[in-house]
C-alpha positions as CSV (number, residue, x, y, z in Angstrom):
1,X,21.9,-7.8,28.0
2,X,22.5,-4.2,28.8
3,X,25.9,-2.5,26.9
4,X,27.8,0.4,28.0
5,X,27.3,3.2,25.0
6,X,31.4,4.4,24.3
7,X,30.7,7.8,24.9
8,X,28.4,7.4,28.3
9,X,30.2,8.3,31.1
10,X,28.9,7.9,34.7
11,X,30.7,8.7,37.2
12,X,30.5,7.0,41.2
13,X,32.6,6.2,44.1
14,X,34.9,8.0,42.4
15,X,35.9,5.9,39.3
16,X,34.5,6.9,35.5
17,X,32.7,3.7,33.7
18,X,33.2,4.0,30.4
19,X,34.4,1.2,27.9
20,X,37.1,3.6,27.1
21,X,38.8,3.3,30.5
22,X,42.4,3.4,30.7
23,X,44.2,0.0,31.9
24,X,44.7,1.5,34.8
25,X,41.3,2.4,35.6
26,X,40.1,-1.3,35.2
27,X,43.2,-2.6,37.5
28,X,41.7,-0.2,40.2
29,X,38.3,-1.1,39.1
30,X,39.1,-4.9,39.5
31,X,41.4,-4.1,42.9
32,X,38.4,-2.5,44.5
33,X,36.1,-5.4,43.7
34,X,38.8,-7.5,45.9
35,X,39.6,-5.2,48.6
36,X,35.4,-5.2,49.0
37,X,35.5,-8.7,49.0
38,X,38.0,-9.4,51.5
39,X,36.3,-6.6,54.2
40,X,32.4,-7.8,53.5
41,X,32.9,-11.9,53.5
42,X,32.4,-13.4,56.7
43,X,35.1,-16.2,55.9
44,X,38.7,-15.6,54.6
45,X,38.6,-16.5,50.5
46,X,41.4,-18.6,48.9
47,X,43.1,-17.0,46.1
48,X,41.2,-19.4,43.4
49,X,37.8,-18.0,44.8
50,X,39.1,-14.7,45.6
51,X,39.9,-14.4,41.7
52,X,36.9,-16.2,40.6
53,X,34.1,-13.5,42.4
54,X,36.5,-10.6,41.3
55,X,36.3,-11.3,37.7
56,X,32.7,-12.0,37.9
57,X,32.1,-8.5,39.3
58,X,34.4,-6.9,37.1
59,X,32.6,-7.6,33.9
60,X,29.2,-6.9,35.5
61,X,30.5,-3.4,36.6
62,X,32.4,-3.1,33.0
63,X,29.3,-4.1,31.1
64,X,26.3,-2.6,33.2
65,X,28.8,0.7,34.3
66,X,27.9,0.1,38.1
67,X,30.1,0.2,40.8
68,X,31.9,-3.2,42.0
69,X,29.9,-2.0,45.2
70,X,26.5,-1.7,44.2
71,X,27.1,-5.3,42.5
72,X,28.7,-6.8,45.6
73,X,25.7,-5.3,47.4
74,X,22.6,-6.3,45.0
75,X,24.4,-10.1,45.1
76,X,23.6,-10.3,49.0
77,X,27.4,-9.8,50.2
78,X,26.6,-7.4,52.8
79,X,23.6,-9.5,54.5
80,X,25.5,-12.6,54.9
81,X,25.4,-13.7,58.6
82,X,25.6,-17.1,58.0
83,X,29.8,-18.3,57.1
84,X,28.0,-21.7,55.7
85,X,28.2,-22.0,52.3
86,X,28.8,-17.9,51.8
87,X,30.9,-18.4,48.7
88,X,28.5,-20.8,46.5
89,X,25.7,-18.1,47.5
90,X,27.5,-15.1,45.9
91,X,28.8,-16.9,43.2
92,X,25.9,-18.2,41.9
93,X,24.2,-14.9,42.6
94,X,26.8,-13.3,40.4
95,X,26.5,-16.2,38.0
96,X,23.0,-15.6,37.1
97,X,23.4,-11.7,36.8
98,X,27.1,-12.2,34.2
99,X,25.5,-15.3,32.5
100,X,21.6,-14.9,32.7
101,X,20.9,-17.1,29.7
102,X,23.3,-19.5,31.3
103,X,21.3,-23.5,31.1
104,X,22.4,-26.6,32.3
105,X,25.1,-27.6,30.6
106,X,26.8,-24.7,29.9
107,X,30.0,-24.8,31.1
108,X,31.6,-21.7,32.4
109,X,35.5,-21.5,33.5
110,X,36.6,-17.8,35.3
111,X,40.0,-16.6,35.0
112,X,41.9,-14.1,36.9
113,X,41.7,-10.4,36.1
114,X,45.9,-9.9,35.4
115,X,46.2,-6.4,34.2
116,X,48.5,-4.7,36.8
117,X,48.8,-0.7,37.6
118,X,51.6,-0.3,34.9
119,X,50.0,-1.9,32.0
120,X,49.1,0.7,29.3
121,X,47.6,0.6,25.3
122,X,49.4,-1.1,22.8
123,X,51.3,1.2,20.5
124,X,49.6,2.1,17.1
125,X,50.7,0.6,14.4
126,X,51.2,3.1,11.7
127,X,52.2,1.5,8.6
128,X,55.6,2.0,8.5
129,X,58.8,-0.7,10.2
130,X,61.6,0.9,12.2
131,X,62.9,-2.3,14.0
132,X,66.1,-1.6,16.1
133,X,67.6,-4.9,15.8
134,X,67.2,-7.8,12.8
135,X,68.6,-11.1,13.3
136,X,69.7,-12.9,9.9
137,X,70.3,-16.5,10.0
138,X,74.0,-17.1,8.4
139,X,72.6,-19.4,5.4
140,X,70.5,-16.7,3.6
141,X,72.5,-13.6,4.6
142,X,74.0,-13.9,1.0
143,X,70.1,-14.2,-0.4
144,X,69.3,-11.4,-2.5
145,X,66.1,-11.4,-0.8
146,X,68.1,-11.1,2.4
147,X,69.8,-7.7,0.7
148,X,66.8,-6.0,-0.5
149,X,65.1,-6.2,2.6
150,X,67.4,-5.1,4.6
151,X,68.1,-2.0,2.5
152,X,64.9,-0.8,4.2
153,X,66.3,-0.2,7.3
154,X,69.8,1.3,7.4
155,X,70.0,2.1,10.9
156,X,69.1,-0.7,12.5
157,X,71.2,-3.4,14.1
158,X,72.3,-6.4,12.2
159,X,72.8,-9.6,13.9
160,X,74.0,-12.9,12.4
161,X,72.5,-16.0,14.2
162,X,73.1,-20.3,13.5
163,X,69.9,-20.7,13.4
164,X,66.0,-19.0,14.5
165,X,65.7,-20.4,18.0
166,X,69.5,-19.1,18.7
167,X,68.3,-16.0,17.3
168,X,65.2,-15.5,19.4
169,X,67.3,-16.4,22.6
170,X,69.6,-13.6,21.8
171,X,66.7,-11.5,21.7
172,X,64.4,-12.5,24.2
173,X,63.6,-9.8,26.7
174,X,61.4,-10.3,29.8
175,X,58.6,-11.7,27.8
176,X,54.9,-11.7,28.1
177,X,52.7,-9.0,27.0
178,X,55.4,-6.4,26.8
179,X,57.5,-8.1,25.0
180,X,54.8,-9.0,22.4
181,X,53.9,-5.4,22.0
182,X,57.5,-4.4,20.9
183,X,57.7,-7.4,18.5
184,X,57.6,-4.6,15.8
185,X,61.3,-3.6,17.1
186,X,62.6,-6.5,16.4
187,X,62.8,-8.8,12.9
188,X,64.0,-12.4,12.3
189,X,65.3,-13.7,8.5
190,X,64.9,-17.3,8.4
191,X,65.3,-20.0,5.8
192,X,62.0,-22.5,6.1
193,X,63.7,-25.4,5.8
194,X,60.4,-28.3,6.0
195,X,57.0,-27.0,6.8
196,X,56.1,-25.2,3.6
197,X,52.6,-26.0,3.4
198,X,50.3,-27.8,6.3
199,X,46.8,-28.1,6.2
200,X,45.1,-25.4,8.2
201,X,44.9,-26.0,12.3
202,X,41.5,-26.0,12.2
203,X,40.2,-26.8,15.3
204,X,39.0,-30.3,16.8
205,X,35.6,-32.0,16.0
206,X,35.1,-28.6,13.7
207,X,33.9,-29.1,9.8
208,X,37.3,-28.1,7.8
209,X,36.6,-25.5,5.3
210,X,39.5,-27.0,3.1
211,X,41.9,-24.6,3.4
212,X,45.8,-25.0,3.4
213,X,48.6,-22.8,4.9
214,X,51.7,-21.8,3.0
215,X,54.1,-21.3,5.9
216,X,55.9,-17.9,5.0
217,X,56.6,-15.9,8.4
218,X,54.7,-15.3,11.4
219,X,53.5,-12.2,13.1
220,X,51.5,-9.2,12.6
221,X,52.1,-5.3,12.6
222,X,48.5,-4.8,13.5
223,X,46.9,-5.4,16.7
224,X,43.0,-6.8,16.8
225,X,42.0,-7.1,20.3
226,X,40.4,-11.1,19.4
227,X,43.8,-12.1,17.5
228,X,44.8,-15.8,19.1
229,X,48.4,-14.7,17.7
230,X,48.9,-12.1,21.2
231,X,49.4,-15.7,23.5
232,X,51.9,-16.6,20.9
233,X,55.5,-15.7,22.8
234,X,57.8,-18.1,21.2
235,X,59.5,-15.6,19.0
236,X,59.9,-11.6,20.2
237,X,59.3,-10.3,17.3
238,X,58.4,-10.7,13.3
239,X,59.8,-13.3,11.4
240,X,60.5,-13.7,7.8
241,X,61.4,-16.1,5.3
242,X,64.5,-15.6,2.8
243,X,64.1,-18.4,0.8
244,X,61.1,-17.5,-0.6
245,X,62.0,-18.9,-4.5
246,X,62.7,-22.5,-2.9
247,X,58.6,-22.2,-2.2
248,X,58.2,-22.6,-6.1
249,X,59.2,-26.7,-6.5
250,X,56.8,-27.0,-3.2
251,X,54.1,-25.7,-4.8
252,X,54.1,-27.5,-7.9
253,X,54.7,-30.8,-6.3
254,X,51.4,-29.9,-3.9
255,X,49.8,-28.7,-7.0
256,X,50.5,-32.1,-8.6
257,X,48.5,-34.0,-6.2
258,X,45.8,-31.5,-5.3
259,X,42.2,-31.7,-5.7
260,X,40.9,-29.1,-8.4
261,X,40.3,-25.6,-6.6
262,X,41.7,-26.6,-3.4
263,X,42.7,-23.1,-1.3
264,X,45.9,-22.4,0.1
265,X,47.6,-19.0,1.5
266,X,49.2,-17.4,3.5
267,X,47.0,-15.3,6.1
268,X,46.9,-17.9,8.7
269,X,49.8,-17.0,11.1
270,X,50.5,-13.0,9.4
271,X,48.4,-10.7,7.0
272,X,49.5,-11.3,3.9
273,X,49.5,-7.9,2.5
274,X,50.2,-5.9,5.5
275,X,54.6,-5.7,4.9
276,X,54.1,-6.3,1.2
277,X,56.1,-3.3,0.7
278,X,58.9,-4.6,2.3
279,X,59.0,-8.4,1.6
280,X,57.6,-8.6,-1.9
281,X,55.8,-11.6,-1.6
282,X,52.6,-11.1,-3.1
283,X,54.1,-10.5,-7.0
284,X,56.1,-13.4,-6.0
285,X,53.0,-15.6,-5.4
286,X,50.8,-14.4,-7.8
287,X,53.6,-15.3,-10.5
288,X,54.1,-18.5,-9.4
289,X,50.8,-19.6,-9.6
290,X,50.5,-18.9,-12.7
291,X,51.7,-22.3,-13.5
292,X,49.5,-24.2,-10.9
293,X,46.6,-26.3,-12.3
294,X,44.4,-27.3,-9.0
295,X,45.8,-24.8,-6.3
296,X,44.4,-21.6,-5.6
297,X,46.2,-18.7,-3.8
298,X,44.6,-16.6,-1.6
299,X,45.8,-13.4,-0.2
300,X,44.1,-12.1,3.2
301,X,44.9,-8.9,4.5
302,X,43.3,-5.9,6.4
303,X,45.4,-3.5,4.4
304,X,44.0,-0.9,1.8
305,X,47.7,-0.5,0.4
306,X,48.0,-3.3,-2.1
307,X,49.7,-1.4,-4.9
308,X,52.0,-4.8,-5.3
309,X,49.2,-6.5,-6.5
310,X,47.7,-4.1,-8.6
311,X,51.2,-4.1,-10.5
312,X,50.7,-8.2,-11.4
313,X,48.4,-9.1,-13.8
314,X,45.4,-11.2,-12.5
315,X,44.6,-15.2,-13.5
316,X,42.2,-17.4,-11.9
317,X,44.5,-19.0,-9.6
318,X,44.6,-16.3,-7.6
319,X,41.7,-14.8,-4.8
320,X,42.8,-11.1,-2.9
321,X,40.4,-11.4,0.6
322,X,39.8,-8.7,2.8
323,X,38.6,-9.4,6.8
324,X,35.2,-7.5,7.2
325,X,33.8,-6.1,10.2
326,X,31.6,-2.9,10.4
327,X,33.3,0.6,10.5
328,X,32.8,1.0,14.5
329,X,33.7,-2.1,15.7
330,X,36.6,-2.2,13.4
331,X,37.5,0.8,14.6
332,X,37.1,-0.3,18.3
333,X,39.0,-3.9,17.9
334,X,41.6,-3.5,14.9
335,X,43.8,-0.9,15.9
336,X,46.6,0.1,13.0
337,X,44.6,-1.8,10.4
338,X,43.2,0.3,7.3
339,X,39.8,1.4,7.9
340,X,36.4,-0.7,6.7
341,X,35.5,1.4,3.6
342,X,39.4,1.7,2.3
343,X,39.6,-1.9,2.5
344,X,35.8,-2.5,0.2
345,X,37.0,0.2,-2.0
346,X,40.8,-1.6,-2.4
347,X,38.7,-4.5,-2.9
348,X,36.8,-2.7,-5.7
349,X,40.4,-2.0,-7.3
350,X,41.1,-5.4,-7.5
351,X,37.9,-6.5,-8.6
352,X,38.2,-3.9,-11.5
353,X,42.0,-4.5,-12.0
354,X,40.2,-8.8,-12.7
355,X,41.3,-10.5,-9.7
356,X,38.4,-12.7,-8.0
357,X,37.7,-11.1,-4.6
358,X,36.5,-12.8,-0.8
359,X,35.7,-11.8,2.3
360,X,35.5,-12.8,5.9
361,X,33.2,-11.5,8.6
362,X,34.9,-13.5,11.1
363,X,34.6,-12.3,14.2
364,X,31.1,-11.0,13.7
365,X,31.0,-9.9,17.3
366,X,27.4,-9.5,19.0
367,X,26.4,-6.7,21.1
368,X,22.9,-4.7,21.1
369,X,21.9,-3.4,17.5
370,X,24.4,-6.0,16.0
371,X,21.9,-6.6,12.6
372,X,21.4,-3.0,11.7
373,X,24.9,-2.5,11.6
374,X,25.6,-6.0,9.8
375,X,23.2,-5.4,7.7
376,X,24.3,-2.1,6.9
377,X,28.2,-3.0,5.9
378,X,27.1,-6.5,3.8
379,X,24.5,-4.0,1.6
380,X,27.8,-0.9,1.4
381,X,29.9,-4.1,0.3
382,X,27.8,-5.7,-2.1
383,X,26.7,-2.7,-3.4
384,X,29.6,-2.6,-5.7
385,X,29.2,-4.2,-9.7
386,X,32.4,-5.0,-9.8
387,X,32.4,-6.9,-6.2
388,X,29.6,-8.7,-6.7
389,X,30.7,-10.2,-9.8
390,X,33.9,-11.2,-9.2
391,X,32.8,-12.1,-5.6
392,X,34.6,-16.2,-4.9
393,X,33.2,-16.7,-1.3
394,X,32.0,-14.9,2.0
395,X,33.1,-16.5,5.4
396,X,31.3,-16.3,8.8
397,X,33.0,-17.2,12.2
398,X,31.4,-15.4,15.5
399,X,33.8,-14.0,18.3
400,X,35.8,-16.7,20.0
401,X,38.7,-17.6,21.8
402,X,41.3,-20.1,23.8
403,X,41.9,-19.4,27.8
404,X,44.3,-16.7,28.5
405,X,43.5,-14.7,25.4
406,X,40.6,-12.4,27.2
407,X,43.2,-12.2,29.7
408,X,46.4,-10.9,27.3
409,X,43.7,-8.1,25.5
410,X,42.5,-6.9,29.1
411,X,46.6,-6.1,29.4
412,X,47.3,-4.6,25.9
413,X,43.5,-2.6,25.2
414,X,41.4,-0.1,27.0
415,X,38.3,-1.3,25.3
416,X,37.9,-4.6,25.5
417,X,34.1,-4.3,26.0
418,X,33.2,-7.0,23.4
419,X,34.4,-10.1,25.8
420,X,31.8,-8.9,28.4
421,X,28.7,-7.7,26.3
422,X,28.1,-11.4,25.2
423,X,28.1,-14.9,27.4
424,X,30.8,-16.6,26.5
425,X,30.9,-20.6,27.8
426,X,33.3,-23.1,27.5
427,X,32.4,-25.2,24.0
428,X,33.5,-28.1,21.8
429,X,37.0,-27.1,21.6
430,X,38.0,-25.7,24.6
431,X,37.1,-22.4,23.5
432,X,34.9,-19.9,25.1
433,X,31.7,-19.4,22.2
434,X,28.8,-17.5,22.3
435,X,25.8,-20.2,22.9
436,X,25.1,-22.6,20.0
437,X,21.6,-20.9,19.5
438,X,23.0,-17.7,19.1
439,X,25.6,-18.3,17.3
440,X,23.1,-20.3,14.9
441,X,20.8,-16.9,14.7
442,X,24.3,-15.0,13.8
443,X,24.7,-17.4,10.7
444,X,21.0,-17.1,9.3
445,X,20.7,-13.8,9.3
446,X,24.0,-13.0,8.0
447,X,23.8,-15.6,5.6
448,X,20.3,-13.8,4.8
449,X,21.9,-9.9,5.1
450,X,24.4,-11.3,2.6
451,X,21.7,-12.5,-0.3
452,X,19.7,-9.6,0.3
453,X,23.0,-7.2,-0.9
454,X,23.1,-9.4,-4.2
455,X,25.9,-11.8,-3.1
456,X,25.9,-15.3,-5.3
457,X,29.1,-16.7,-4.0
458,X,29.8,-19.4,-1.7
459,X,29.3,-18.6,1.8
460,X,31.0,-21.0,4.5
461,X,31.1,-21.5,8.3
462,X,35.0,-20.9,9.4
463,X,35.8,-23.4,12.9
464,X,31.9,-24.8,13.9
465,X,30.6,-28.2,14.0
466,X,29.2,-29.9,11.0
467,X,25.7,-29.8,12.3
468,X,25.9,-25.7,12.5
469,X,27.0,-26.2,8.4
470,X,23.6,-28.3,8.4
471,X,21.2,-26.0,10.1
């Protein structure tokens, strides 16, 4: 499978292919594949299998950077004569050209390209809140918490609200994609009042990993191109819990009945780090688990700034984690998050300061030369004393993702190259996976890249079947 370099530009028909095409570019890129459609098919196309050929050669002319013509005319489009059967010709022509390791089997479902002519990148995130408006629930405007926080941000507008879903209905805006992308502008304080801790969502008919969620807001300032959290739109904007001291008798109850080492946090549905500097949370945590017996806290970020943490005094129950991905394609796909090497040598800090340290390389994401640079960031990583011994575990998860997801990054991203480089087919889940064999050559070697650099700890498998575990 051929990839685009990012600097390669080639210029035909009068469009620039380049992964680093503006939005705008691939809506006209994507437009012209339709317009070509409609003139060169001898039979009028329903919108279903109008949308279906266009998407198919959009990502061959994203991923091979060839015009939507040339693809229409190496699939046969322009010697049909024959109306009969027309569309199941060029689709499966196009079929075997997007998916050419594609067996019987694999299941592959096509969605419509969406991005329109206005859509544009996704502001950066650059480390620092400025919301206009904050809604504060009436039971916790008295909270301390509640005051500090809000100290932050003198000029914005404070809103009192029953309750969060009366809240969010006073802020909802048109929704969708723009409305997510200004979720920074807008913060919720909440009182959880029930779902503390849940076991993670894990996803069906995978092998859990045995981790737990300790509910404490939802949403993130960053914006990774593969997060499932974009097709989230319940909520415009950030929320965060007041309450947080109430979270102390939950813990401790859990804690009671807990297996020993069992893993909870809070990085499931926000980084935990990330608005540290605003919410406190982490010196919080860390000192109430000082009491636990069987519960582990875990603290996941993509964040270099963790001066919070540096400030509390490590003990056992408590692991800082860091998502790992190599310097280019973290880069490419984690816009507003701190760059790969800060975030190692932040973990270095805490490895040195006595805290236990993890990681997750989850999504590795495939495209050509994928080991060398794998390779490469597991060895810079592990090449660190004070990492490898206070290493706790390493997890692997390949690039994956629900319907509509692709669809919400093609509108927020210019590069989105990763989601046509590899095959993606419909899996266990519902998601769209790389195929199980590659997927099970990702895992070997990584798990192999990762003894190589010296790495003892335990190394798991994050949302794949048990027989993956296995092999």
């Amino acid at each position: 499978m051929r990839a685009l370099p990012v600097f390669c530009l080639r210029r035909r028909g009068g469009l620039i292919y380049n992964v680093r095409m503006a939005i705008k570019d691939n809506y006209l890129l994507a437009k012209s594949a339709a317009d070509m459609l409609e003139k060169a098919m001898p039979i009028r196309l329903g919108v279903n299998k109008s949308n279906e050929l266009v998407r198919l050669v959009y990502e061959i002319s994203r991923r091979e950077g060839v015009p939507a013509a040339t693809v229409l005319e190496e699939a046969g489009v322009y010697l049909l004569d024959d109306p009969g059967g027309a569309f199941h010709r060029i689709k499966e022509a196009l079929l075997g050209r997007r998916y050419p390791s594609r067996q019987d089997g694999d299941k592959v479902r096509i969605m419509p390209v969406k991005m329109g002519s206005g859509s544009k990148e996704c502001s950066l995130w650059e480390g620092k809140l400025s919301p206009g408006k904050i809604f504060v629930e009436k039971s916790v405007l008295s909270f301390e918490w509640t005051r500090d926080f809000l100290r932050n941000f003198p000029n914005a507008e404070v809103h009192e609200a029953d309750s969060l879903g009366k809240a969010a209905r006073m802020a909802r805006l048109s929704g969708g994609i723009e409305e997510y992308n200004r979720r920074r502008e807008t913060l919720f304080i909440t009182a959880n009042k029930a779902a503390f801790i849940k076991k993670c969502p894990c996803t069906r008919d995978a092998r859990r990993c045995g981790y737990w969620v300790l509910n404490l807001g939802f949403g993130c300032p960053f914006d990774c191109s593969y997060c499932y959290l974009q097709t989230y739109n319940d909520i415009p904007g950030l929320v965060f819990t007041a309450n947080i001291d109430d979270y102390y008798r939950h813990i401790m109850d859990f804690d009671a009945v807990a297996a020993k080492g069992l893993r909870i946090g809070t990085g499931e549905f926000t980084d935990s780090l990330a608005l540290d500097a605003y919410t406190g949370y982490a010196r919080k945590l860390i000192g109430f688990f000082r009491s636990a017996r069987n519960l582990v806290l875990e603290l996941k970020t993509k964040t270099a700034e963790i001066e919070n943490v540096l400030k509390e005094e490590p003990h056992e129950n408590v692991v800082i984690s860091w998502s790992i991905n190599t310097p280019s394609l973290a880069q490419a796909f984690e816009k507003g998050a701190s760059g790969v090497r800060d975030r190692i040598e932040a973990a270095r800090q805490a490895a040195l300061k006595g805290y236990s340290v993890a990681f997750h390389f989850d999504p590795v994401i495939w495209r050509e030369g994928w080991e060398k640079e794998y390779r490469d960031i597991t060895a810079e990583l592990f090449s660190s004393r004070e990492i490898r011994e206070k290493a706790a575990w390493v997890s692997l998860g390949t690039l994956r993702y629900s319907p509509g997801l692709k669809q919400a990054a093609e509108q927020r991203f210019e590069n989105n190259s990763m989601y046509y480089d590899g095959e993606f087919f419909l899996d266990f889940d519902g998601k769209f996976r790389y195929p199980e064999s590659l997927r099970k050559n990702i895992y070997s070697k990584m798990r192999q890249f990762l003894r190589e650099a010296g790495a003892k700890c335990w190394i798991y498998l994050c949302m794949e079947p048990s027989r993956l575990w296995e092999d």
